[in-house]
C-alpha positions in Angstrom: -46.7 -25.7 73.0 -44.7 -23.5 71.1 -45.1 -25.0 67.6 -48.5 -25.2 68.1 -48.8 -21.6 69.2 -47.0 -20.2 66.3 -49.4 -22.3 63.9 -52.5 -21.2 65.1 -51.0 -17.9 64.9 -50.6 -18.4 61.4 -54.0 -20.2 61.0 -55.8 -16.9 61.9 -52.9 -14.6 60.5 -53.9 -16.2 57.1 -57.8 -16.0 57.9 -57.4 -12.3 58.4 -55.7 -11.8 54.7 -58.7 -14.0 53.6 -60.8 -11.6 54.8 -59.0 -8.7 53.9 -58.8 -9.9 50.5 -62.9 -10.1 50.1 -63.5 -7.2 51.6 -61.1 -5.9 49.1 -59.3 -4.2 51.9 -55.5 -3.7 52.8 -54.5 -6.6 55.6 -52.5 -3.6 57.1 -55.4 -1.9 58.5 -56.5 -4.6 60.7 -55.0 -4.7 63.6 -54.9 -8.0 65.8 -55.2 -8.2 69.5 -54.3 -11.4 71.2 -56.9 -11.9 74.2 -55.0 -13.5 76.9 -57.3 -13.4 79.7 -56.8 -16.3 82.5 -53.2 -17.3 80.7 -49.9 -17.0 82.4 -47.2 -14.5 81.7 -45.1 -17.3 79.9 -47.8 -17.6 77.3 -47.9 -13.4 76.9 -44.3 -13.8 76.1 -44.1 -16.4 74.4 -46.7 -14.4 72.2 -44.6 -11.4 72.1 -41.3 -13.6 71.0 -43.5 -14.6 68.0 -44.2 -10.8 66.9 -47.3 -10.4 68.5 -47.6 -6.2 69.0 -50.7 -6.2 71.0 -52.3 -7.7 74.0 -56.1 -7.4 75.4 -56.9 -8.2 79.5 -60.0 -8.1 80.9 -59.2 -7.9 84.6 -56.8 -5.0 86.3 -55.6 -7.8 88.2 -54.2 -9.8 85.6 -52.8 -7.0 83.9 -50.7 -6.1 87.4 -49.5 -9.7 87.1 -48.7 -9.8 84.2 -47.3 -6.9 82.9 -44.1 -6.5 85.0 -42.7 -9.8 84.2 -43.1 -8.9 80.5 -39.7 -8.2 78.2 -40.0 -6.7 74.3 -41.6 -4.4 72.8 -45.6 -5.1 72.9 -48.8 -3.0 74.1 -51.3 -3.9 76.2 -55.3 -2.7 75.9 -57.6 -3.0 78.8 -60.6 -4.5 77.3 -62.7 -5.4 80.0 -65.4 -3.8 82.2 -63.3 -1.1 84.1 -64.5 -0.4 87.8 -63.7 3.6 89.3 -61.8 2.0 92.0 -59.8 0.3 89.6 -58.3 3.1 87.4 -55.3 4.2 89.3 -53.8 0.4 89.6 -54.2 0.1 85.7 -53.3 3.4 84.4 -49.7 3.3 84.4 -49.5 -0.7 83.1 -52.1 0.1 79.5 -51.4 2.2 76.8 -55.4 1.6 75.8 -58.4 0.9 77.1 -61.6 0.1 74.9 -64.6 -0.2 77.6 -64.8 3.6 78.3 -68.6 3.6 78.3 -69.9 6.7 80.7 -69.1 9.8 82.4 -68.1 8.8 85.7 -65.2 6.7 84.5 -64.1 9.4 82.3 -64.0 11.7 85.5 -62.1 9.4 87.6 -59.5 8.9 84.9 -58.7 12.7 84.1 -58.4 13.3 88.1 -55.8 10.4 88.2 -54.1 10.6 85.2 -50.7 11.6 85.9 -49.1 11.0 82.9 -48.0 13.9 80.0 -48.5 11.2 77.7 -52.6 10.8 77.1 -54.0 7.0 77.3 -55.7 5.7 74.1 -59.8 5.8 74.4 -62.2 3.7 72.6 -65.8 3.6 73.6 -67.5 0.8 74.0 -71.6 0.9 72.6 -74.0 -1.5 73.3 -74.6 -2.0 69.7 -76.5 -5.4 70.1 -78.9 -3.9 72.5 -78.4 -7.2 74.7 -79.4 -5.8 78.5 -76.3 -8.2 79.4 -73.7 -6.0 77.5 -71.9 -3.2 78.7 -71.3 -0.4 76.9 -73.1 2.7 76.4 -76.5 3.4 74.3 -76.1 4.3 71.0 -77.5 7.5 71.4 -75.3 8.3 73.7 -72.7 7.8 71.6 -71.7 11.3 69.6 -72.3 12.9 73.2 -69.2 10.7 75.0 -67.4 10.8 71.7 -66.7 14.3 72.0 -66.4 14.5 76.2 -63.4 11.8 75.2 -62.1 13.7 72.5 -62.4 17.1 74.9 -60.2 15.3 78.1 -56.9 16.1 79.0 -56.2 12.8 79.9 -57.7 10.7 76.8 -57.3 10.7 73.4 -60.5 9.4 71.4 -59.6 7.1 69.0 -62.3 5.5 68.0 -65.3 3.0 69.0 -65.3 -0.7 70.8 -68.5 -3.4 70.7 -69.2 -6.9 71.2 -71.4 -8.8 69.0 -74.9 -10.3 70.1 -73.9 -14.2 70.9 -77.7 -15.0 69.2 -79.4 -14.7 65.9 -76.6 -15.5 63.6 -74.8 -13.9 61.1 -77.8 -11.1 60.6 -77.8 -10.2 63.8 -74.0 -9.7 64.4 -73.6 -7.4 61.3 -76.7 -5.6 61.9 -74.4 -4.9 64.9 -71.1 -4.3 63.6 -72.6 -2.5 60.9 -74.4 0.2 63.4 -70.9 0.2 64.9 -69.3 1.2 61.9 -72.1 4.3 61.3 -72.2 5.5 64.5 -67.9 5.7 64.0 -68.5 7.6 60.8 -70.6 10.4 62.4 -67.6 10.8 64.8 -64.9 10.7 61.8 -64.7 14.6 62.7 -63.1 13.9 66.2 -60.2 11.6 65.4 -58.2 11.1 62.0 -58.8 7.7 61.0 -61.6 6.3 63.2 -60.8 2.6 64.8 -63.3 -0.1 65.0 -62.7 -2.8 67.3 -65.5 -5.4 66.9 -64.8 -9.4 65.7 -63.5 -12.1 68.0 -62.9 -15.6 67.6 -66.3 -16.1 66.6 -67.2 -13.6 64.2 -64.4 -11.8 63.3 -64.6 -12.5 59.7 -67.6 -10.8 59.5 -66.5 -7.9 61.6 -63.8 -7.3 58.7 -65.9 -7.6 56.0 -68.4 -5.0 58.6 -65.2 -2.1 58.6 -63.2 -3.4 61.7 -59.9 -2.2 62.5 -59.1 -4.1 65.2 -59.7 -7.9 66.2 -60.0 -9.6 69.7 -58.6 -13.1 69.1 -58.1 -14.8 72.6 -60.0 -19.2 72.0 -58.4 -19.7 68.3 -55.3 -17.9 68.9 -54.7 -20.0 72.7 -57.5 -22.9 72.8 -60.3 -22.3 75.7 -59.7 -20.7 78.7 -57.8 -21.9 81.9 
């Protein structure tokens, strides 16, 4: 399992620089986030052991799991839907979390924040338009930017979507590239703007679209458990 892990890890290590290199971009500002979602804590560290920095969960519960039985140095982002009653069980256990997507949840997290240190924010837009996604409108987007980049608890670091699973390549860079606008018009309220858009699917096109950050979890540890 091992072997194999490390050379998929390398398999979409080298597809990253491929990108990088047509976008005519620096592989250094891409950031890659292994998706772990439904795999055990050995797999995490086994991960972490091969120089993985970053980790994405989708479920609070998971991330209680998972994260205590964890050794090295490693981050982990919350990138799922994130439920009110949910924040003060995660809070202490991320050091991000890219599905901040209204005013409610912003709310709840300032009034149990406890921390000096503030959590990494991303917001997550609906950039697809699918009624299925989460995230918020795009023209909400400048509005939450700056209620983010006002909290005492968050620090706004830039902007999170998912790409439409129909219409093909047109349709997820029409996506990514509305991402990437909307995260210029808020390059005022955080030096160097992140864009995390691109999984296993499309993230390719995502680079070549301005993303910063990739979610890898089906190429990087086969299909869910």
């Amino acid at each position: 399992m091992e072997n194999e892990l490390k050379k998929r890890l390398e398999t979409v290590q080298e597809r990253i620089i491929s990108a990088c290199e047509k976008s005519g971009r620096s592989v250094q500002s891409v950031r890659l986030i292994a998706v772990t979602k439904t795999h055990p804590a050995e797999i995490l560290q086994k991960l972490i052991d091969l120089g993985i920095k970053d980790l994405g969960e989708n479920r609070v519960q998971e991330i209680q799991a998972k994260v205590p039985r964890l050794k090295g140095e490693f981050t982990m982002h919350l990138i799922g839907h994130l439920q009110t009653n949910k924040v003060s069980k995660v809070l202490p256990l991320v050091k991000w979390i890219q599905s901040i997507d209204r005013e409610p949840l912003i709310a709840k997290i300032e009034k149990q924040h406890q921390s000096a240190e503030k959590i990494n924010a991303l917001l997550e837009v609906n950039s697809s338009g699918e009624v299925s996604k989460s995230g918020c409108d795009p023209s909400q987007c400048r509005a939450l930017a700056e209620r983010i980049a006002g909290s005492p608890a968050l620090k706004f670091c830039g902007l999170m979507t998912i790409g439409p699973l129909e219409g093909g390549e047109v349709a997820v860079r029409r996506s990514f590239s509305l991402l990437r606008e909307l995260g210029e018009q808020c390059s005022d309220l955080a030096p160097g703007i992140e864009l995390s858009m691109g999984m296993s699917n499309d993230f390719e096109w995502a680079i070549q679209e301005g993303s910063t950050m990739v979610r890898i979890g089906s190429l990087l540890l086969g299909e869910r458990q």
